[in-house]
C-alpha positions as a printed Julia matrix, in Angstrom:
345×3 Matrix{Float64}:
   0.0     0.0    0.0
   1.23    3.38  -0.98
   2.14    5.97   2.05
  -0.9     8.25   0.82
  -3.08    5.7    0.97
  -2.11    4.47   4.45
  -2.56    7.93   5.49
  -5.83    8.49   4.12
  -7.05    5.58   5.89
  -5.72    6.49   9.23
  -7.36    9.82   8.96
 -10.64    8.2    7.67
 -10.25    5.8   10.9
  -9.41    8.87  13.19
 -12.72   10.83  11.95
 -15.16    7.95  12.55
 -13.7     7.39  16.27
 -13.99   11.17  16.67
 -17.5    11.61  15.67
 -18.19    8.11  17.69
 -16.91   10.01  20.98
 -18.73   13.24  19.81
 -21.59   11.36  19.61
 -21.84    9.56  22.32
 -20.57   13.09  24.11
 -23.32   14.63  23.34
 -26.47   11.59  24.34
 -27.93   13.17  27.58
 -26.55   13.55  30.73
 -29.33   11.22  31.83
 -28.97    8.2   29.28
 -25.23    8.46  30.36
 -25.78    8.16  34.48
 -28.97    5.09  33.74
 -25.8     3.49  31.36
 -23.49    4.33  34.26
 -26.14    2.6   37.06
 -27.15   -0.27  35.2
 -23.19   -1.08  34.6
 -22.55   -0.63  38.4
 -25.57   -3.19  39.14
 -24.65   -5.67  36.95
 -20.8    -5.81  38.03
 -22.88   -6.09  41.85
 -24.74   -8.44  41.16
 -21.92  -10.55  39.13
 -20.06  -10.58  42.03
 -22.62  -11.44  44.69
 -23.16  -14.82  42.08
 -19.74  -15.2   42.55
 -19.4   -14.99  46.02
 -22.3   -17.04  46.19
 -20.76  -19.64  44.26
 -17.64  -19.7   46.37
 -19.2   -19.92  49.33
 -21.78  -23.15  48.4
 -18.6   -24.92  47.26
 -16.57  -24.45  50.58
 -20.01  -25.46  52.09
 -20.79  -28.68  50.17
 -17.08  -29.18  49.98
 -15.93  -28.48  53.07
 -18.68  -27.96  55.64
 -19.53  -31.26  56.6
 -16.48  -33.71  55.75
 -17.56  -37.32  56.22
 -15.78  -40.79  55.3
 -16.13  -41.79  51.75
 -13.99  -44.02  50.82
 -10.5   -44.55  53.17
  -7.95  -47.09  52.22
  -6.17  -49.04  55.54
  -4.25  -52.11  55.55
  -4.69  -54.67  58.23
  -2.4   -57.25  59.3
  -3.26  -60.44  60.68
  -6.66  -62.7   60.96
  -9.54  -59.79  61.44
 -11.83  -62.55  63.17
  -9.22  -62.51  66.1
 -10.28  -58.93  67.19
 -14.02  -58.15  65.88
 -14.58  -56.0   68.17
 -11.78  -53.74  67.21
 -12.14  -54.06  63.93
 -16.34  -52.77  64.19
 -14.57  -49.92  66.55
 -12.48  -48.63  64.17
 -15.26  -48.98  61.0
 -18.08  -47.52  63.21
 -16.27  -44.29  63.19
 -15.27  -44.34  59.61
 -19.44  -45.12  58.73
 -18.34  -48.47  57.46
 -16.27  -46.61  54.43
 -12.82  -48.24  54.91
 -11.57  -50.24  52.75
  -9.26  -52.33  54.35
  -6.08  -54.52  52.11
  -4.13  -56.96  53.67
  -0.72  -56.73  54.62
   2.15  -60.02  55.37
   3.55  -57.71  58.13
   3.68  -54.71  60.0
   6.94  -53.36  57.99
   5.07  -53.49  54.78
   1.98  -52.0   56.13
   4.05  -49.35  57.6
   5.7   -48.74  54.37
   2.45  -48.17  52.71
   2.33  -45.7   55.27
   5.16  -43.73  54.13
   4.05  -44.26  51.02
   0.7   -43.06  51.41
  -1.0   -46.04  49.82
  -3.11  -46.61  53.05
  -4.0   -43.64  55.34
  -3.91  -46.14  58.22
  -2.77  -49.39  59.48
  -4.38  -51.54  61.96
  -2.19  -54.12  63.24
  -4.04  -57.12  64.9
  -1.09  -59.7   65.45
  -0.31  -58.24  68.95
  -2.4   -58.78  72.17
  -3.42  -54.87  72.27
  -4.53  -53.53  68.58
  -2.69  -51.03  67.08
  -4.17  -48.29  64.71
  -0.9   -46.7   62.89
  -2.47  -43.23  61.41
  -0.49  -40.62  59.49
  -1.79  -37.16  60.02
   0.41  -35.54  58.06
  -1.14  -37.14  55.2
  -4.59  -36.07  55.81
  -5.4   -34.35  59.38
  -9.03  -34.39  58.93
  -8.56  -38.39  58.32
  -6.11  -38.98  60.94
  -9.27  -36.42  63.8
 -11.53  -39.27  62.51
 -10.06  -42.37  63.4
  -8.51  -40.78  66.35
 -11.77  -41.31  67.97
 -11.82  -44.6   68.22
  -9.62  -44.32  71.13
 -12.63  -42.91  72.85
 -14.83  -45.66  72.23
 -12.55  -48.65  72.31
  -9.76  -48.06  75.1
  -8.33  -51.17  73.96
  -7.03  -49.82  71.18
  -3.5   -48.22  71.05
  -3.36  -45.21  68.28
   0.02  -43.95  66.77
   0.65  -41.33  65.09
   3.57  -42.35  62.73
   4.24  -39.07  60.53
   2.89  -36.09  63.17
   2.07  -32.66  61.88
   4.3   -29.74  63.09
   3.8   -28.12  66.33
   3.14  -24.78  64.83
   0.47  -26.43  62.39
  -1.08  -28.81  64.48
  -4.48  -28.33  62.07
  -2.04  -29.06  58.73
  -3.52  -26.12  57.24
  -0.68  -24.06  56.54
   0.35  -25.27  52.97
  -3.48  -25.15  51.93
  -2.91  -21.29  53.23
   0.34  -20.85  51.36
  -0.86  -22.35  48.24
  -4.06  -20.53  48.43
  -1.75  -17.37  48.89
   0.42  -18.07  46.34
  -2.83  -18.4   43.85
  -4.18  -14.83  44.82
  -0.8   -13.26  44.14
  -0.65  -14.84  40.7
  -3.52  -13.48  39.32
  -3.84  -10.13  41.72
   0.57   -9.48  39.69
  -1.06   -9.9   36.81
  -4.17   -7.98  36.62
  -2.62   -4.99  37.92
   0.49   -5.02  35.93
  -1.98   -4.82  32.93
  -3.99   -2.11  34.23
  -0.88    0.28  35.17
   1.65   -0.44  32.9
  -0.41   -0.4   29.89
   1.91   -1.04  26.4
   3.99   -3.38  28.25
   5.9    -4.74  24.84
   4.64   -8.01  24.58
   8.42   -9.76  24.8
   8.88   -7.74  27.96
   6.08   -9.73  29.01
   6.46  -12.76  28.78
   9.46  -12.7   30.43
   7.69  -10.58  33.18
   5.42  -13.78  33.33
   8.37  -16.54  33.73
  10.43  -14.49  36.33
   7.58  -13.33  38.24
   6.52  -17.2   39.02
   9.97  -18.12  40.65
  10.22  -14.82  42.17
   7.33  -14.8   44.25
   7.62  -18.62  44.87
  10.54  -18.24  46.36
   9.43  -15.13  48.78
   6.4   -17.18  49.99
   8.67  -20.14  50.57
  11.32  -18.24  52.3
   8.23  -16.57  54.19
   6.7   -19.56  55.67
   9.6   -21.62  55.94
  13.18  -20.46  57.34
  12.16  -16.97  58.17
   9.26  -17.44  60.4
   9.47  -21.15  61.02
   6.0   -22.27  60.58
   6.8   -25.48  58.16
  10.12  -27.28  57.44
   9.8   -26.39  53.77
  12.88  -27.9   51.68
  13.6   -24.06  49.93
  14.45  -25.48  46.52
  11.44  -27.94  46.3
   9.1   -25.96  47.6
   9.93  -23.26  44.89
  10.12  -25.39  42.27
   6.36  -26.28  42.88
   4.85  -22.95  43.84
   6.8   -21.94  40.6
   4.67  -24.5   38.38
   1.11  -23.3   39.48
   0.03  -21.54  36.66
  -1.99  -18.33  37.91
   0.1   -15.85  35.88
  -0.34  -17.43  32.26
  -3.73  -18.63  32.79
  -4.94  -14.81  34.32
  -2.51  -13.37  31.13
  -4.22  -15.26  28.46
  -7.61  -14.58  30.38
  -7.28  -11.29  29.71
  -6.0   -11.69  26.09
  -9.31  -13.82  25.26
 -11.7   -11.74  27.33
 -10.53   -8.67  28.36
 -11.93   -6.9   31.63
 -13.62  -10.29  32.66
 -10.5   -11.98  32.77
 -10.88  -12.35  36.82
 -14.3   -14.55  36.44
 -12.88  -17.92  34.88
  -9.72  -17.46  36.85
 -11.35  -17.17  40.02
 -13.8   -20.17  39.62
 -10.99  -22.21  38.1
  -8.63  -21.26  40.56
 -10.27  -20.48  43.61
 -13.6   -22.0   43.58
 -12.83  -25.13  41.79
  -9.14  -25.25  42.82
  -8.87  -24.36  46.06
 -12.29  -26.15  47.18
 -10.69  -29.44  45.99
  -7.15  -29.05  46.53
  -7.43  -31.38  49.76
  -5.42  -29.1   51.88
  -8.19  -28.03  54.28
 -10.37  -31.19  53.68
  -8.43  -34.61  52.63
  -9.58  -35.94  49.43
 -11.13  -39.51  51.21
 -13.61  -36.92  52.68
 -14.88  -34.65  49.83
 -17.68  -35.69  48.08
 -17.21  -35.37  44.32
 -16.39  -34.55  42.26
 -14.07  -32.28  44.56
 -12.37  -35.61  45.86
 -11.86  -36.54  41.71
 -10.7   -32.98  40.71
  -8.08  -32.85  43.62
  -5.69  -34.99  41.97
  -5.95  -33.2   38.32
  -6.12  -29.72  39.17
  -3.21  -27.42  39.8
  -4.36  -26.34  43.44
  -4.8   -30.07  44.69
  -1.07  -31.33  42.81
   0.53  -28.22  44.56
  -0.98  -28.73  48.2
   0.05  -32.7   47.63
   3.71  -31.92  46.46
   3.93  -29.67  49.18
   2.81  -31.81  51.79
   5.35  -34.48  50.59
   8.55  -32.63  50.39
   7.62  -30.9   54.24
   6.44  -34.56  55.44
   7.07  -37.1   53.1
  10.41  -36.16  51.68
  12.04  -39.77  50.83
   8.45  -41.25  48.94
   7.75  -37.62  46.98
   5.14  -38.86  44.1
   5.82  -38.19  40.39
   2.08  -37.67  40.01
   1.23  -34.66  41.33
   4.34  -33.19  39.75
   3.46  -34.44  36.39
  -0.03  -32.49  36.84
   1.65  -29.41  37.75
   4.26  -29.58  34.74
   1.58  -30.56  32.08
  -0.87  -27.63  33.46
   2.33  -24.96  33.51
   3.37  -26.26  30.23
   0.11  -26.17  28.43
  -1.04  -22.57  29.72
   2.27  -20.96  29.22
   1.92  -22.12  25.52
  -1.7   -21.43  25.36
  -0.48  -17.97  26.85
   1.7   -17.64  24.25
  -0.69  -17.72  21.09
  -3.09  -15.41  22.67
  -0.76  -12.77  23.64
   0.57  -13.21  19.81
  -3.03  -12.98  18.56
  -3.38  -10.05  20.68
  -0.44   -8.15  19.39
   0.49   -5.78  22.72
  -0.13   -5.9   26.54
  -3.36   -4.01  26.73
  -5.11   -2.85  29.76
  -7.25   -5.47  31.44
């Protein structure tokens, strides 16, 4: 296209969004305040749905946690203590699934390796129920009450939850954390530094994941001592949630509205399932499915076996986490592209 021409249809462009903003300068004050109300009263009631929705799924979610579905191994003949054995199901509600073990060490083992979230050991003359809090606290308060109705029972606690988190809520709260500042970095960086050249970006988006990973680690672990989080590990999988890219191409696909999927993907969804303030063997579903595909519920299960379960750390939940930061950051990438700049959100 010649110069001239390019010109001439700039300046044609130019006129019609002139006249558009001298029009619509000039509909009456009134039309412009009703458009001005009815925009305020539908972002209102928007986000009332939205609360809404967040708060029915922490209800149904997490409100009223009951046995569903809790795997325990059992050594030796379970005729030789029935009455233990009814203890201990009468306060799962009959929902444990008990597999046999040859021995104690293997049972144990599962243990560690968070096959079974307990072990109930009938070869000795006083039954044993071996529990692991640390893999699920909200498991471990439930069968901690057979103790209460069957004295006869002897309950240990073979992987304990630290003293300064005897609830095991603090990596649900760090992960939960971590999510917020993902998508809060990027919606703002949008809004107030607007023309942001799209390469500039994108690296903006990879060193801003480690970055704040490693504050929130350095946070919650060594400086104030809450959780013995392994620095590098702990990083390395706050670093693979992928808030930033999925809020970025949010906003690339839908502009200004860009918070709404990420916060019921992320925060409703996500955080609901993740299994850090409920374990999964007590969600109902599909929360207790979701938790081990979703970003929220790999991160809180990484998490809680590098601080607890360092030696028997699960490729699983890593996989999710890589696949999910792999895939957005890519999907990220073609919208952006498509997009051509960093516009304001």
């Amino acid at each position: 296209m010649l110069p001239a021409q390019t010109s001439g249809h700039a300046a044609l462009i130019l006129s019609h969004v002139d006249a558009s903003s001298d029009q619509a300068g000039r509909l009456p004050a009134a039309r412009r305040e009703r458009t001005a109300v009815e925009r305020a009263a539908f972002v209102s009631a928007l986000t009332i749905v939205m609360g809404a929705l967040f708060v029915i799924t922490y209800t149904l979610g997490l409100g009223d946690p009951i046995p569903r579905g809790i795997d325990a191994a059992v050594i030796g003949n379970l005729a030789s203590h029935v009455q233990a054995v009814n203890a201990v199901e009468r306060v799962a509600d009959q929902n444990l699934h008990f597999t046999r073990y040859p021995s104690l060490a293997a049972a144990r083992q599962a243990l560690h390796q968070q096959k079974v979230f307990a072990a109930l050991d009938l070869t000795q003359r006083t039954p044993h129920l071996y529990l692991a809090s640390a893999a699920g606290a909200s498991v471990a308060r439930v069968l901690e009450q057979v103790a209460l109705t069957d004295t006869r029972i002897r309950v240990v606690d073979t992987h304990p939850l630290a003293q300064a988190d005897p609830n095991g809520v603090d990596i649900f709260y760090l992960v939960l954390v971590s999510t917020i500042v993902g998508f809060l970095a990027v919606f703002q960086v949008r809004v107030n530094a607007v023309g942001f050249p799209l390469r500039y970006w994108w690296w903006f988006v990879l060193a801003f994941a480690p970055a704040a990973a490693l504050v929130l680690t350095l946070v919650d672990g060594p400086i104030f001592n809450r959780l013995a989080l392994p620095v590098l590990d702990s990083g390395a999988i706050l670093t693979l949630q992928t808030v930033s890219s999925f809020a970025s191409t949010m906003v690339d696909l839908i502009g200004r509205w860009a918070i709404l999927p990420t916060w019921l993907f992320f925060v409703v969804l996500g955080n609901t399932s993740s299994g850090g303030a409920v374990s999964p063997p007590l969600l109902p579903q599909p929360f207790a499915f979701l938790s081990e595909w979703l970003p929220s519920g790999a991160a809180v299960t990484s998490l809680r076996n590098a601080v607890y379960f360092h030696p028997y750390q699960h490729a699983e939940p890593i996989a999710v986490l890589a696949t999910w930061a792999a895939a957005s950051f890519a999907v990220m990438l073609v919208a952006s592209r498509r997009a051509g700049r960093v516009q304001a959100a």
